[in-house]
C-alpha positions as CSV (number, residue, x, y, z in Angstrom):
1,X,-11.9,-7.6,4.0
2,X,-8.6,-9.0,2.3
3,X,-9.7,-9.8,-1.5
4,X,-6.6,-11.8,-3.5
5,X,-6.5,-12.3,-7.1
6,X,-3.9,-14.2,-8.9
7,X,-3.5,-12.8,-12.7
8,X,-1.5,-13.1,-15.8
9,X,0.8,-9.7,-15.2
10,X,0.9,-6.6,-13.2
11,X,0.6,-4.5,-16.1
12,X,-1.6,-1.3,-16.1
13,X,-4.0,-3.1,-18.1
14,X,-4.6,-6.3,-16.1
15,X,-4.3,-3.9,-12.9
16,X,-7.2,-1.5,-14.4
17,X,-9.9,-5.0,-15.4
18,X,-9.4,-5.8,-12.0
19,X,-9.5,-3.1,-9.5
20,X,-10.9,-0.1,-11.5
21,X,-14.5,-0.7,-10.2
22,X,-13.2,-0.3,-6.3
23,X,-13.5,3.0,-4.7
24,X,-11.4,4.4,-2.2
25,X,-7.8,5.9,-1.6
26,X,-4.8,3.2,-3.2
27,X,-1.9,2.8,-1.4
28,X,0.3,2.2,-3.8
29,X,4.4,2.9,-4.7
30,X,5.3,5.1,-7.3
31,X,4.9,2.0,-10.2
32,X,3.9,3.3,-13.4
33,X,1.0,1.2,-13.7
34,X,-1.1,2.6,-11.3
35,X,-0.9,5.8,-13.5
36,X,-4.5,5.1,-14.7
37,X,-5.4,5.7,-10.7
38,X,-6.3,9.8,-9.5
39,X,-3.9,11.3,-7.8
40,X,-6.6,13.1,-5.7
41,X,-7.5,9.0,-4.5
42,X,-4.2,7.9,-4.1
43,X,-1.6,7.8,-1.4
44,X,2.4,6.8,-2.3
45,X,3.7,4.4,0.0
46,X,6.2,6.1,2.6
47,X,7.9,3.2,3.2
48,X,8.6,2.6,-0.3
49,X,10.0,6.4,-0.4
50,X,12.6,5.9,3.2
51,X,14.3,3.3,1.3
52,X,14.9,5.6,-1.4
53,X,16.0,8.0,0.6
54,X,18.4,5.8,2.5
55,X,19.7,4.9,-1.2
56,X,20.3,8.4,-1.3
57,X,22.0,8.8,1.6
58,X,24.9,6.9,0.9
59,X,25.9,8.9,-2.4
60,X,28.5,11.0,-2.0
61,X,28.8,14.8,-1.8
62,X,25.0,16.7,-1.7
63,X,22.9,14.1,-2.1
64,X,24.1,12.1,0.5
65,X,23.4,15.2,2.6
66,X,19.7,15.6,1.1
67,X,18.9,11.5,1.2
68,X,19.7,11.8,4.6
69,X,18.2,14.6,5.7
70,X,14.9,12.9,4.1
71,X,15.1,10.0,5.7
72,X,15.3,12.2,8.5
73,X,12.3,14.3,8.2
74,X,10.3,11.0,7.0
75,X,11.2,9.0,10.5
76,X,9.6,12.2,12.2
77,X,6.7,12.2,10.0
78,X,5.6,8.8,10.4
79,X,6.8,8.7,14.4
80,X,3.7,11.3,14.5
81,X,1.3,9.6,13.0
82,X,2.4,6.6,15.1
83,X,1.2,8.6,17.8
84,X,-1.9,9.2,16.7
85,X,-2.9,5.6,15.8
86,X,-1.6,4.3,19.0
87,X,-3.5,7.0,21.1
88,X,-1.0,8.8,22.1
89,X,-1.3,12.2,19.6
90,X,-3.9,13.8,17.7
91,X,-4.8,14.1,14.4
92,X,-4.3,18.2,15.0
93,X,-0.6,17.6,15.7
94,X,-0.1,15.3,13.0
95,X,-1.4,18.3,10.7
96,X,1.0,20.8,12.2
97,X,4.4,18.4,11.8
98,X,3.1,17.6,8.4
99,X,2.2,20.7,7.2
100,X,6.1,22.1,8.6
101,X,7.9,18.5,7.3
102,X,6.2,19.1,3.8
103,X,7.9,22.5,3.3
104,X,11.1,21.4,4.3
105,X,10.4,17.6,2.2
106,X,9.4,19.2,-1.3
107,X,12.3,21.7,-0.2
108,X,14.9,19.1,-0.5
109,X,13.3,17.2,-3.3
110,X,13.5,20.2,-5.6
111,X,16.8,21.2,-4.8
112,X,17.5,17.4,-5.6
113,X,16.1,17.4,-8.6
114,X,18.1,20.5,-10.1
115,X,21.1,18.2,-9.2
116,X,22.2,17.1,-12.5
117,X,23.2,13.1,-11.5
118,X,21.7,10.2,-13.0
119,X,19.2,8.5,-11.4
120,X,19.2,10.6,-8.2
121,X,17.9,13.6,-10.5
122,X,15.2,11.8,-12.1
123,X,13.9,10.3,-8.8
124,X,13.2,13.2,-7.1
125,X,11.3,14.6,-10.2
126,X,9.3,11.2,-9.7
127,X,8.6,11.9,-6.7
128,X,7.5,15.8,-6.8
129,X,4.9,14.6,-9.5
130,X,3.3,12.5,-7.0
131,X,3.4,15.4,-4.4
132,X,-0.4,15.6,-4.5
133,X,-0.4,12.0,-3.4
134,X,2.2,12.0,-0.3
135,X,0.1,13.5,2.1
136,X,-3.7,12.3,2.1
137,X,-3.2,9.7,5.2
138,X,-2.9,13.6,7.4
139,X,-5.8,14.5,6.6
140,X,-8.5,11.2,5.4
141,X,-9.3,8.9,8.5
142,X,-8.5,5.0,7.9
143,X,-5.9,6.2,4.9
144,X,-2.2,4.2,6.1
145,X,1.2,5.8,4.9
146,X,2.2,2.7,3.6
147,X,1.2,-0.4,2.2
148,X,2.9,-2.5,4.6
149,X,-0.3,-3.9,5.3
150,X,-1.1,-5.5,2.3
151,X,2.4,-6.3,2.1
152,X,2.1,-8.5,4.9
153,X,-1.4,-10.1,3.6
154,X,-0.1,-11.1,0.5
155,X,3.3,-13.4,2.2
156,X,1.3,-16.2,3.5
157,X,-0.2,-16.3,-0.6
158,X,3.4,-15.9,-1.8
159,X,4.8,-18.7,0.5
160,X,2.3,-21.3,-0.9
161,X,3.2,-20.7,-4.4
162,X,7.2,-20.9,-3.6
163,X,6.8,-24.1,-1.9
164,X,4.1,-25.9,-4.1
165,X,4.9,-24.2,-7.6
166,X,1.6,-22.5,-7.9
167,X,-1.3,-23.9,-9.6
168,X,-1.3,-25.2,-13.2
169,X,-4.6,-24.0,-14.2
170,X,-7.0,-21.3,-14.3
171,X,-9.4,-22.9,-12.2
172,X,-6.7,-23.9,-9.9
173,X,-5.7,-20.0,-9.5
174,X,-9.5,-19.1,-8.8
175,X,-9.5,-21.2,-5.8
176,X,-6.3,-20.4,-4.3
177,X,-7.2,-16.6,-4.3
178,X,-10.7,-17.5,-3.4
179,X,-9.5,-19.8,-0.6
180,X,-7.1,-17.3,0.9
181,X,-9.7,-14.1,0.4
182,X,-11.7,-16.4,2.5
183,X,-9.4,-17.7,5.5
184,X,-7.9,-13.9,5.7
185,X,-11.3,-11.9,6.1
186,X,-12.9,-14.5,8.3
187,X,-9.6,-13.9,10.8
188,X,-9.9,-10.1,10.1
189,X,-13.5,-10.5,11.3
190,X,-12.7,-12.9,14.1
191,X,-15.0,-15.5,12.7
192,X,-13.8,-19.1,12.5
193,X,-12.9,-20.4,9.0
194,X,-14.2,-24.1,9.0
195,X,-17.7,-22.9,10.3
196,X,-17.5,-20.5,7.5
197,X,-16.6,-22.8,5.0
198,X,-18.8,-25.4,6.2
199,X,-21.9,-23.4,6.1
200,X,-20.9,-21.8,2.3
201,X,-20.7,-25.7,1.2
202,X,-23.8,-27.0,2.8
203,X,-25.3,-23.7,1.5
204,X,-24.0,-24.9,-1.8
205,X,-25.2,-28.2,-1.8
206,X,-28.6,-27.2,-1.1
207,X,-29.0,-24.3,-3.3
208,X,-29.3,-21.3,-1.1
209,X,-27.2,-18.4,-1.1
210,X,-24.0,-18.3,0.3
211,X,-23.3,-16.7,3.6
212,X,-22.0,-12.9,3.3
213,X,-18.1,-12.0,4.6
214,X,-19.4,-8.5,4.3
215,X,-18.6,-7.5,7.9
216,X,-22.0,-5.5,9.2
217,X,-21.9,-3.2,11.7
């Protein structure tokens, strides 16, 4: 399922009201607001952390050498897992590269963050205090490394509200995310939106209950 909501902020509060009740792993990036979120059910997006590390790689002197010798280490990390969600490696060899690239990853990451340069320095520290979160799509099936996914949802939603302004109303909000939770799941679940939408409004209309977009199985 893709569910969109449209809210006032993305502060920790507004973020907690809304998704706290969801169970799972979040992929998320490092934001500070999804601090309320367990580690232990929580994976940092690694796409998030390459482009930090190409950042790094263009400062001078040592950590230039360490951003690019993460960036490194990260392209072979997620080349494996690529492997294993295409069909092409297994799970077992993904947890042998990972387990190796984490040793040499937290490695680099601590010598970084003895560094004393601003911003670099406190970055890496970020970083290590998320350690417990880098590394749960090795070993949890249907966990991603990033959230490039979601990413990707969320343009079409992001594109309607550039070129029409948004919506001037609470009500109006309600049924754009509604809408667009709606037209996103049914093409997840290869079912045809208007037949959806037809049979929720006749359902509606008639006072039954609406038809489920709970995929079964």
């Amino acid at each position: 399922m893709t569910v969109f909501a449209i809210v006032a902020d993305g502060t920790r509060e507004t973020l907690r009201l809304w998704i706290d009740r969801i169970r799972g792993v979040l992929v998320t990036d490092r934001g500070s607001q999804f601090g309320f979120w367990a580690m232990e059910r929580r994976q940092i997006c690694w796409a998030h952390l390459m482009r930090k590390f190409a950042a790094f790689s263009e400062l001078p002197g040592r950590p230039g050498e360490i951003g690019a010798n993460l960036l490194l280490w990260s392209q072979v990390l997620l080349h494996s897992w690529h492997r294993v969600r295409d069909g092409t490696g297994t799970r077992a060899d993904l947890k042998l590269v990972a387990t190796n690239l984490r040793a040499l990853i937290e490695q680099l990451l601590d010598e970084g963050a003895a560094l004393p340069i601003k911003g670099f320095q406190g970055a890496c520290r970020n970083i290590l205090e998320h350690r417990e979160a880098l590394w749960r799509f090795v070993f949890e099936l249907g966990v991603d490394p990033t959230n490039n996914h979601a990413e990707r949802e969320l343009r079409g939603l992001v594109c309607w509200r550039r070129s029409t302004g948004g919506s001037r109303s609470d009500r109006g909000d309600l049924f754009a995310a509604n809408l667009k939770s709606v037209i996103h799941t049914c093409r997840k679940q290869r079912r045809h939106v208007l037949t959806y939408l037809n049979s929720a409004i006749h359902a509606a209309l008639r006072g039954r209950k609406t038809p489920s977009l709970i995929a079964t199985t």
